[in-house]
OpenMM code with the backbone's topology and positions (N, CA, C; nanometers):
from openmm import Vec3, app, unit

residues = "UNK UNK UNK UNK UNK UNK UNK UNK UNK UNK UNK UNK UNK UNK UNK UNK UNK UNK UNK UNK UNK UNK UNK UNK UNK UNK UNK UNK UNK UNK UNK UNK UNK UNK UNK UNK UNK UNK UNK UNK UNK UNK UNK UNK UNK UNK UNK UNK UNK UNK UNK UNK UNK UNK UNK UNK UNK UNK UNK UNK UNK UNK UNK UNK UNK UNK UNK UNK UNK UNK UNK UNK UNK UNK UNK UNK UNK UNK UNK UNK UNK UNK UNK UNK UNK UNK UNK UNK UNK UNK UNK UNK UNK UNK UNK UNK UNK UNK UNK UNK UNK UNK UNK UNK UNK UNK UNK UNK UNK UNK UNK UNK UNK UNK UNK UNK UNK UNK UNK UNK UNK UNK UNK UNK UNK UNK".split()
positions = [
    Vec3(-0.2910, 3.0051, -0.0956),
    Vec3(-0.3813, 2.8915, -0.1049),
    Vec3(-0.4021, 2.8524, -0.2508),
    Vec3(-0.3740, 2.9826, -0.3123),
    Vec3(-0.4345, 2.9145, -0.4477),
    Vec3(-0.3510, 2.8315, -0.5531),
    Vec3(-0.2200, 2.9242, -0.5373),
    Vec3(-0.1014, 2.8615, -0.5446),
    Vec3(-0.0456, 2.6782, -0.4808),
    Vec3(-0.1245, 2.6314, -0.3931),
    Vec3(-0.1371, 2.5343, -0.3040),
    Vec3(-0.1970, 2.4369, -0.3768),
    Vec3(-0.3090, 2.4479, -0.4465),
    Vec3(-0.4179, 2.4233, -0.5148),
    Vec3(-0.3852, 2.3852, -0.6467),
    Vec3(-0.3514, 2.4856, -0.7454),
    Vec3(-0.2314, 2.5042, -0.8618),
    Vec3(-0.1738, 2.3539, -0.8606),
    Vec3(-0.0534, 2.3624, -0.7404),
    Vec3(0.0682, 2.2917, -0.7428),
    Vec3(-0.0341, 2.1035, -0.7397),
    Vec3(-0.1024, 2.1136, -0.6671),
    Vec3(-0.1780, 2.0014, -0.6351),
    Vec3(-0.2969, 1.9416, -0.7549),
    Vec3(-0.3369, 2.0078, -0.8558),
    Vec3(-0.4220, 2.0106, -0.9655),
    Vec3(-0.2972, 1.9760, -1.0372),
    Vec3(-0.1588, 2.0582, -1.0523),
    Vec3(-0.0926, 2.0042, -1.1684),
    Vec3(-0.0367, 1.8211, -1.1702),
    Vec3(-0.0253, 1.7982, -1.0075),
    Vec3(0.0252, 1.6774, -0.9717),
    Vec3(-0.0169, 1.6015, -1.0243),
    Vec3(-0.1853, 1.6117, -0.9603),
    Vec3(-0.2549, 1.5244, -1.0062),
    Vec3(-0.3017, 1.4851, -1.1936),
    Vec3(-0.2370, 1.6027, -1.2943),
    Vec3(-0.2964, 1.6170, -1.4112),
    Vec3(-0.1965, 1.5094, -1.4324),
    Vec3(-0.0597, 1.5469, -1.4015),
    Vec3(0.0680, 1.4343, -1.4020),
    Vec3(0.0555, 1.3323, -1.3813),
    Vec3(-0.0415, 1.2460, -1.3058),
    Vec3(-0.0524, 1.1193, -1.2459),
    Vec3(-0.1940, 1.0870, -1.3661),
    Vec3(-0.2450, 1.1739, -1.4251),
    Vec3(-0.3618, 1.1380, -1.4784),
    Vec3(-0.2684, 1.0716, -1.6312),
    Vec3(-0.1750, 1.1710, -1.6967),
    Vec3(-0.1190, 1.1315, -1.8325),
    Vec3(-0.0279, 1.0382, -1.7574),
    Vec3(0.0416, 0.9969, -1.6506),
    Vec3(0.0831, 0.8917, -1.6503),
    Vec3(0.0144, 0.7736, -1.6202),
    Vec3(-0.0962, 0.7583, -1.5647),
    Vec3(-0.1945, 0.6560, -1.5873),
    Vec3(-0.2370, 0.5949, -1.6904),
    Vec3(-0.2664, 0.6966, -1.7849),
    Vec3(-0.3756, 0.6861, -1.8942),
    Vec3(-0.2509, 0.6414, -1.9757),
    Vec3(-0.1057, 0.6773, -1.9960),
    Vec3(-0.0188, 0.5662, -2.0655),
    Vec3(0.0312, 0.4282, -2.0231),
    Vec3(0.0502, 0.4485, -1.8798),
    Vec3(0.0804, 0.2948, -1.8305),
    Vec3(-0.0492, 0.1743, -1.8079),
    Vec3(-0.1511, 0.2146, -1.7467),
    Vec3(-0.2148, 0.1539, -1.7432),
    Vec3(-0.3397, 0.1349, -1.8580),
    Vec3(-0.3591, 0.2319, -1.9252),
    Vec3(-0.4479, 0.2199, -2.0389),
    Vec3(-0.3808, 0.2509, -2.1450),
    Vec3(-0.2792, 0.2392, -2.1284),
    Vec3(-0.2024, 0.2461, -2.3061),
    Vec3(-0.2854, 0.3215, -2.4065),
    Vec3(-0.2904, 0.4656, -2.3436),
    Vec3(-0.3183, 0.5506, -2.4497),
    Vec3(-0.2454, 0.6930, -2.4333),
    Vec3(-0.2720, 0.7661, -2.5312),
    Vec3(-0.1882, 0.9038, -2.5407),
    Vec3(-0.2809, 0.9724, -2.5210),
    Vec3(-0.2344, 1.0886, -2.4672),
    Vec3(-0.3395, 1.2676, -2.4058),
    Vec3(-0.2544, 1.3107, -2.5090),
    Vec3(-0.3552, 1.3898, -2.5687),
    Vec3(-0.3367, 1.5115, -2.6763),
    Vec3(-0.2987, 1.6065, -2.6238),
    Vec3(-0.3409, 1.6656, -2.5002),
    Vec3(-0.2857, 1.7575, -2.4291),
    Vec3(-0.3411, 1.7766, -2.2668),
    Vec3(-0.2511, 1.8393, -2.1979),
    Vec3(-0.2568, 1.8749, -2.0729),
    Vec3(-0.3933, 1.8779, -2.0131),
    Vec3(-0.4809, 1.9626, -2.1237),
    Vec3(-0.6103, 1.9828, -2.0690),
    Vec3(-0.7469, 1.8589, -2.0589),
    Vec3(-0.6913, 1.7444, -2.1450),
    Vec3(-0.7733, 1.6482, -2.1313),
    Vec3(-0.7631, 1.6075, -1.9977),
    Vec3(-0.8700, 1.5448, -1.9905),
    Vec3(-0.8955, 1.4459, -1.8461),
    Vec3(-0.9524, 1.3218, -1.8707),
    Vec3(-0.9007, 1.2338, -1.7816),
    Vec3(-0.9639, 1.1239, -1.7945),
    Vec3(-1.0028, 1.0578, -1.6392),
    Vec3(-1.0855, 0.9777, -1.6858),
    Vec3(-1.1966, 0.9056, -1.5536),
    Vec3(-1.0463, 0.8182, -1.5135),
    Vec3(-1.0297, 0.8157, -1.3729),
    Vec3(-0.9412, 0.6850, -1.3221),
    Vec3(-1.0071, 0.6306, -1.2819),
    Vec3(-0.9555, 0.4655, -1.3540),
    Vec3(-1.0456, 0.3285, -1.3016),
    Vec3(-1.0399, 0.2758, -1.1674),
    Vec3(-1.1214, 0.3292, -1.0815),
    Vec3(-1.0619, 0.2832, -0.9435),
    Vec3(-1.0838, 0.1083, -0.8778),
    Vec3(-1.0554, 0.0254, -1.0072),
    Vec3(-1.0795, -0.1367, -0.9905),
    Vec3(-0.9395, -0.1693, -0.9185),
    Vec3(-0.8261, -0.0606, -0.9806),
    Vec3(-0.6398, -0.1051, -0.9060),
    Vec3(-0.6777, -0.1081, -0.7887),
    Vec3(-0.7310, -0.0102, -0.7341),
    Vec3(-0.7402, -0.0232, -0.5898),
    Vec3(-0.8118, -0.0661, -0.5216),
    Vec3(-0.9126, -0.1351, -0.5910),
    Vec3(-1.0655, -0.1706, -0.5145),
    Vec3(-0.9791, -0.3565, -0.5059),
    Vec3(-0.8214, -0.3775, -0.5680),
    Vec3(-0.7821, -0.4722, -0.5299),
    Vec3(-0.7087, -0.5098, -0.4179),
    Vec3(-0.7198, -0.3344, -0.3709),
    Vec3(-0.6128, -0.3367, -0.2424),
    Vec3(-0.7009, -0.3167, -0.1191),
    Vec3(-0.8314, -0.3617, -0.0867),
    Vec3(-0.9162, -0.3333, 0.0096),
    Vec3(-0.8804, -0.3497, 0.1365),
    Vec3(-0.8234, -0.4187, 0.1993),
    Vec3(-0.7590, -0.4373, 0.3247),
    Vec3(-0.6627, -0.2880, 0.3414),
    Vec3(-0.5616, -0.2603, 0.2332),
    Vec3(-0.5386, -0.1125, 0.2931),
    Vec3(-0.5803, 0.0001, 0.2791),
    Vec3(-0.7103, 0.0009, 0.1737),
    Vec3(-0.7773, 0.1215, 0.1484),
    Vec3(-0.8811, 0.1268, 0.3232),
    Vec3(-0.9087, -0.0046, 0.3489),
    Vec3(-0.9724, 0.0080, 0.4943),
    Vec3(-0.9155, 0.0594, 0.6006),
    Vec3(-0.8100, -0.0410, 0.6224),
    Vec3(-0.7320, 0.0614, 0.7048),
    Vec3(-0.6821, 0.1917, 0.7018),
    Vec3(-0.6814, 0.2588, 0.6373),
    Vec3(-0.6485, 0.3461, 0.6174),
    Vec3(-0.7790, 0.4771, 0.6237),
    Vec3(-0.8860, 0.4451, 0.5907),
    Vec3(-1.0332, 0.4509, 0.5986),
    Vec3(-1.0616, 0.4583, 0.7383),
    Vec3(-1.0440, 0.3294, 0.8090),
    Vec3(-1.0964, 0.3697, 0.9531),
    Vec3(-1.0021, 0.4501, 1.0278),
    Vec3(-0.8541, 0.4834, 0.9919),
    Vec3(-0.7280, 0.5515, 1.0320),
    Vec3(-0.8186, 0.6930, 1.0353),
    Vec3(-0.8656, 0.7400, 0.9241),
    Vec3(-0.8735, 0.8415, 0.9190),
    Vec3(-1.0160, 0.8953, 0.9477),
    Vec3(-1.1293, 0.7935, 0.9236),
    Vec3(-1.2577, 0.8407, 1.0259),
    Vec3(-1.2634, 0.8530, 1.1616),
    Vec3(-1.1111, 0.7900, 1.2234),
    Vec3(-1.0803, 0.8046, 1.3735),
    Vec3(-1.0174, 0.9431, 1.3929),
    Vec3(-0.9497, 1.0524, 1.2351),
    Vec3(-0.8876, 1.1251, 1.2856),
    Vec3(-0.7425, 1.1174, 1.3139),
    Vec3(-0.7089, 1.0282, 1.3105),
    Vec3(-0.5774, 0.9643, 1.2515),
    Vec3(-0.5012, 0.9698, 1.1058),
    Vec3(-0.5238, 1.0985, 1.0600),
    Vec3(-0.4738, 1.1174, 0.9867),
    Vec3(-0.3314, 1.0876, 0.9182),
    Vec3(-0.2208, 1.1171, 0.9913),
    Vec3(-0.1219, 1.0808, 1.0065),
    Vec3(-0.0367, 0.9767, 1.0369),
    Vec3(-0.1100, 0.8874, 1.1131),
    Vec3(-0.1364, 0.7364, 1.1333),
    Vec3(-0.1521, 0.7080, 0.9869),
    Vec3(-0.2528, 0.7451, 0.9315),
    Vec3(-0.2598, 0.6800, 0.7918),
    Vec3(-0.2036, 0.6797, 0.7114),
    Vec3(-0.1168, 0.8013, 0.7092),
    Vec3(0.0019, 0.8572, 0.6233),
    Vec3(0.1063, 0.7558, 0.6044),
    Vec3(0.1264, 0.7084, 0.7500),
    Vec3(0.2370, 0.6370, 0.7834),
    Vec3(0.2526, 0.5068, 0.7492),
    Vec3(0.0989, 0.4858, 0.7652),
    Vec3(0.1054, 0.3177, 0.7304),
    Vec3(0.1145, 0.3122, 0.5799),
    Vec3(0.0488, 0.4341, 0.5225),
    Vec3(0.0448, 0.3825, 0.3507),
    Vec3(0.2169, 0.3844, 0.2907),
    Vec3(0.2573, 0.4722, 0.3715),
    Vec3(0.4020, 0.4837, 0.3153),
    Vec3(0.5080, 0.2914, 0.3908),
    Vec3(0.4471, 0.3088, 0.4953),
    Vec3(0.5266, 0.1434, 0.5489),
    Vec3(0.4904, 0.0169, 0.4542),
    Vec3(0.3702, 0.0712, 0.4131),
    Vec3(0.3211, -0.0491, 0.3269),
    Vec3(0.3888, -0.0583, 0.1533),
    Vec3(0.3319, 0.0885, 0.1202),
    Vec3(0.4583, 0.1327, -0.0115),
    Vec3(0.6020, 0.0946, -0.0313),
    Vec3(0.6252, 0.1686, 0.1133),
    Vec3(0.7947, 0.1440, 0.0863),
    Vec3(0.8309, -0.0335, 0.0705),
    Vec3(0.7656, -0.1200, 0.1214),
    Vec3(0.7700, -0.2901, 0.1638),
    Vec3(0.7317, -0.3236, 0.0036),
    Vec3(0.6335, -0.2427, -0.0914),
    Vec3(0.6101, -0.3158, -0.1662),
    Vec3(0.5513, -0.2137, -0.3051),
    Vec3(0.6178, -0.1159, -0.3473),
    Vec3(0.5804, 0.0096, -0.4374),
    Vec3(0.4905, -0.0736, -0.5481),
    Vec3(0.3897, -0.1309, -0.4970),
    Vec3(0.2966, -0.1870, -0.6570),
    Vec3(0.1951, -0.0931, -0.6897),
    Vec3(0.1533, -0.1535, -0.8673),
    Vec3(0.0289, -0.0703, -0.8886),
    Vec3(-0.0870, -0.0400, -0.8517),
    Vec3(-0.1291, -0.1597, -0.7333),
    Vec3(-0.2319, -0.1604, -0.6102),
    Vec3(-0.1864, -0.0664, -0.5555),
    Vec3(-0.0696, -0.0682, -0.4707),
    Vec3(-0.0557, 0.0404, -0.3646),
    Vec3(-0.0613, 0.2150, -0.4076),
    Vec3(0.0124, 0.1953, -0.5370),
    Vec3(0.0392, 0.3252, -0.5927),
    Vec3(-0.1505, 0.3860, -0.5815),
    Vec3(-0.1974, 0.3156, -0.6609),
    Vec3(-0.3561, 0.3511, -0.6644),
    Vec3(-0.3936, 0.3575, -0.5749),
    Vec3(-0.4223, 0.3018, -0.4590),
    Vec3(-0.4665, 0.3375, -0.2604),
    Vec3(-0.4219, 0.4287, -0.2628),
    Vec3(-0.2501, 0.4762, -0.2981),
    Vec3(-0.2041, 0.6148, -0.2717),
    Vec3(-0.2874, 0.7434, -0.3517),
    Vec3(-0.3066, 0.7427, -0.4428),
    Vec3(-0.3647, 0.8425, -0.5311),
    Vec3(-0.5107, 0.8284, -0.4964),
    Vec3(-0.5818, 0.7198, -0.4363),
    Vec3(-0.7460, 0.7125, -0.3810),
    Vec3(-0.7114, 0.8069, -0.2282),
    Vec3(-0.6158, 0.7803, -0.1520),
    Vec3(-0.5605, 0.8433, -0.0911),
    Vec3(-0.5837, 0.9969, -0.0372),
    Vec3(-0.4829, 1.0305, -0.1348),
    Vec3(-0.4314, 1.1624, -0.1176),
    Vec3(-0.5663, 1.2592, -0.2090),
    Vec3(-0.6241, 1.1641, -0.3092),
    Vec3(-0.7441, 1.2265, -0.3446),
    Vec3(-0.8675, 1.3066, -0.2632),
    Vec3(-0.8729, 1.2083, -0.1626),
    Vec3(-0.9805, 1.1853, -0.0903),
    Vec3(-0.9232, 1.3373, 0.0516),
    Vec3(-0.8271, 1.3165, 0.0574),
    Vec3(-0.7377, 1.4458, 0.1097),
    Vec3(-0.7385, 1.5658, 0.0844),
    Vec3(-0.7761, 1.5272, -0.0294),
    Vec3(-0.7573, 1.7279, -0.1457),
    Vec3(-0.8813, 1.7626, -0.1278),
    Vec3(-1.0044, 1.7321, -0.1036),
    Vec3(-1.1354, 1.7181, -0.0467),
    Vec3(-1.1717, 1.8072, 0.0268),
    Vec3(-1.0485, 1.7720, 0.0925),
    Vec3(-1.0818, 1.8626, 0.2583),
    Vec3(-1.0837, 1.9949, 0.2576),
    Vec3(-1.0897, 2.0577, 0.3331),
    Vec3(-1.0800, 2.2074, 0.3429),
    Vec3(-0.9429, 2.2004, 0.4548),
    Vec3(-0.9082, 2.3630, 0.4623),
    Vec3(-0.7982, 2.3547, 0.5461),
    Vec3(-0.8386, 2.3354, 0.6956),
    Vec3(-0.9431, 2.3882, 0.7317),
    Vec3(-0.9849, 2.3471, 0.8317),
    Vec3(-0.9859, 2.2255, 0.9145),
    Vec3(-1.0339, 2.1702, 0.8390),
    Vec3(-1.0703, 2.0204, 0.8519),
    Vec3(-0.9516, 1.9132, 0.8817),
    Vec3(-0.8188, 1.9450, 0.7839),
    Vec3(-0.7269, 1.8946, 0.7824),
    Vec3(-0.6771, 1.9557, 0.9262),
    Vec3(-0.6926, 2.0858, 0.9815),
    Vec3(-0.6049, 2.1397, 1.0829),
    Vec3(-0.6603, 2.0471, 1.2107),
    Vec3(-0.7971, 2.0551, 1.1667),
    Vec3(-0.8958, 1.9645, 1.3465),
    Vec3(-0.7751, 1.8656, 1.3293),
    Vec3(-0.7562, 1.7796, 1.2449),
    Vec3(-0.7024, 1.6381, 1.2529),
    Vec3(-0.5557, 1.5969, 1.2153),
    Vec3(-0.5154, 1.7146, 1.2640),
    Vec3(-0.3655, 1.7624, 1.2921),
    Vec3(-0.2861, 1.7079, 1.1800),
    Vec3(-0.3153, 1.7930, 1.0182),
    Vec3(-0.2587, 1.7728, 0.8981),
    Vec3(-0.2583, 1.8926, 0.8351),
    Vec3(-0.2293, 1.8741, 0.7096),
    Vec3(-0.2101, 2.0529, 0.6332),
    Vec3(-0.2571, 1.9988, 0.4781),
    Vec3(-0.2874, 2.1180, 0.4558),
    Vec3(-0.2846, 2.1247, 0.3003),
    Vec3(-0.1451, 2.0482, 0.2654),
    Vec3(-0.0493, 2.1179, 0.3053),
    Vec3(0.1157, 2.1259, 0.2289),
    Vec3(0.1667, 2.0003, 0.2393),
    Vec3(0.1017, 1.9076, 0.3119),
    Vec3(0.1473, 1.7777, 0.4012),
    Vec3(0.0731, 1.6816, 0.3127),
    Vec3(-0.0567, 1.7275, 0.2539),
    Vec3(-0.1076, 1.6379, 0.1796),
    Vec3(-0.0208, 1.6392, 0.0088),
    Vec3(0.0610, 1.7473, -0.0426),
    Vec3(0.0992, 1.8145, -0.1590),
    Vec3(0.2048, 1.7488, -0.1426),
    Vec3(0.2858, 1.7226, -0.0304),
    Vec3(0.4438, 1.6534, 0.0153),
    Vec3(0.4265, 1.5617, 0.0009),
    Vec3(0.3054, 1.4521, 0.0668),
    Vec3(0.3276, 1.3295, 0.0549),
    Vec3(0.2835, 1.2725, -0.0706),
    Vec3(0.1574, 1.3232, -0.1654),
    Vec3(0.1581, 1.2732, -0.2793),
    Vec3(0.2582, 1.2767, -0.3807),
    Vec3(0.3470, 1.3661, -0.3804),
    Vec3(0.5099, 1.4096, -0.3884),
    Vec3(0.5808, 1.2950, -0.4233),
    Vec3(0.5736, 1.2444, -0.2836),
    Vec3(0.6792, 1.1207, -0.2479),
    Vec3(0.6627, 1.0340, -0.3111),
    Vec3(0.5031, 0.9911, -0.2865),
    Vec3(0.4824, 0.8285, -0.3351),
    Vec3(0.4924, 0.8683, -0.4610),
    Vec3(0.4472, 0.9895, -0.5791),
    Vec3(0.4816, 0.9504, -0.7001),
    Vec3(0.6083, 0.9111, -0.7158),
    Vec3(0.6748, 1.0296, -0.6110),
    Vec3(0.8545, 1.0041, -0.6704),
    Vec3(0.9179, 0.8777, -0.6470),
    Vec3(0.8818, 0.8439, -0.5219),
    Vec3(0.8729, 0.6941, -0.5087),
    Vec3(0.8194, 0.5589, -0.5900),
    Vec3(0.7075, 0.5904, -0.6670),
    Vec3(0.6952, 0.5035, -0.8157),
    Vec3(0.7554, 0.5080, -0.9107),
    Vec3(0.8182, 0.6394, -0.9233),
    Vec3(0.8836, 0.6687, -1.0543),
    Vec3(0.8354, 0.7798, -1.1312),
    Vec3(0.7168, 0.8349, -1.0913),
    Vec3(0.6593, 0.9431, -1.1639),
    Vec3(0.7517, 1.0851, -1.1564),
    Vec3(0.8145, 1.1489, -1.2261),
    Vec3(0.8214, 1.2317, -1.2511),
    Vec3(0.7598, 1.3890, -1.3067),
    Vec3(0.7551, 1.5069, -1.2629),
    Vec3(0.6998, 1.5596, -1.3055),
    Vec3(0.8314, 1.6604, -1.3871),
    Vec3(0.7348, 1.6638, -1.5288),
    Vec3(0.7671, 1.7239, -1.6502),
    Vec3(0.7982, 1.8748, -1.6473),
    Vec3(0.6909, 1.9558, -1.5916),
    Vec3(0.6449, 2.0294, -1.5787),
    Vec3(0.7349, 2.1373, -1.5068),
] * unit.nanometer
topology = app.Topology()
chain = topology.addChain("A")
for resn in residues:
    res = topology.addResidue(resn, chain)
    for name in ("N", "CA", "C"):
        topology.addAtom(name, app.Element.getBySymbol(name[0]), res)
């Protein structure tokens, strides 16, 4: 689990220094900084942060998965990318439990944030 956790903290540190250069055109001194993400990218994509919202207060987890990736794959923008990372955020949240009631995994949430970076272009360094 912890190892699970690890892999999913480093992702996200990855998506943080690639943010903070593409979209705020600035440099991290190092790994350990953090920075606030502006969640205005996505507060432009409200129609699929909703859907995706009521997908998953229904328990539809996976449903939601699906649509964010149908919608991604149709159109990989910096709106969508951001729904994805509000996303999969909101995912890492969970406990394993929680994810199991609503027939998902830890590892499933670690895979798919995976994708869509790799699918934007993000690479990890690391």
């Amino acid at each position: 689990m912890s190892l699970e956790k690890d892999f999913l903290m480093r992702q996200f540190m990855m998506l943080a220094r690639f943010l903070s250069q593409v979209f705020f055109k600035k440099m991290m001194a190092g790994q350990e900084q953090v920075i606030f993400y502006d969640h205005s990218t996505a507060k432009r994509n409200e129609d699929l942060s909703d859907d995706l919202n009521e997908l998953v207060g229904m328990g539809e987890i996976n449903e939601a998965e699906n649509r964010l990736f149908q919608v991604f794959e149709q159109n990989p923008s910096e709106e969508n990318f951001a729904t994805a990372v509000a996303f999969y955020g909101k995912l890492m949240q969970w406990d394993e439990g929680a994810l199991r009631e609503n027939h998902f995994s830890r590892d499933e949430v670690g895979s798919g944030f995976q994708d869509i970076c790799r699918m934007y272009g993000v690479v990890d360094s690391g």
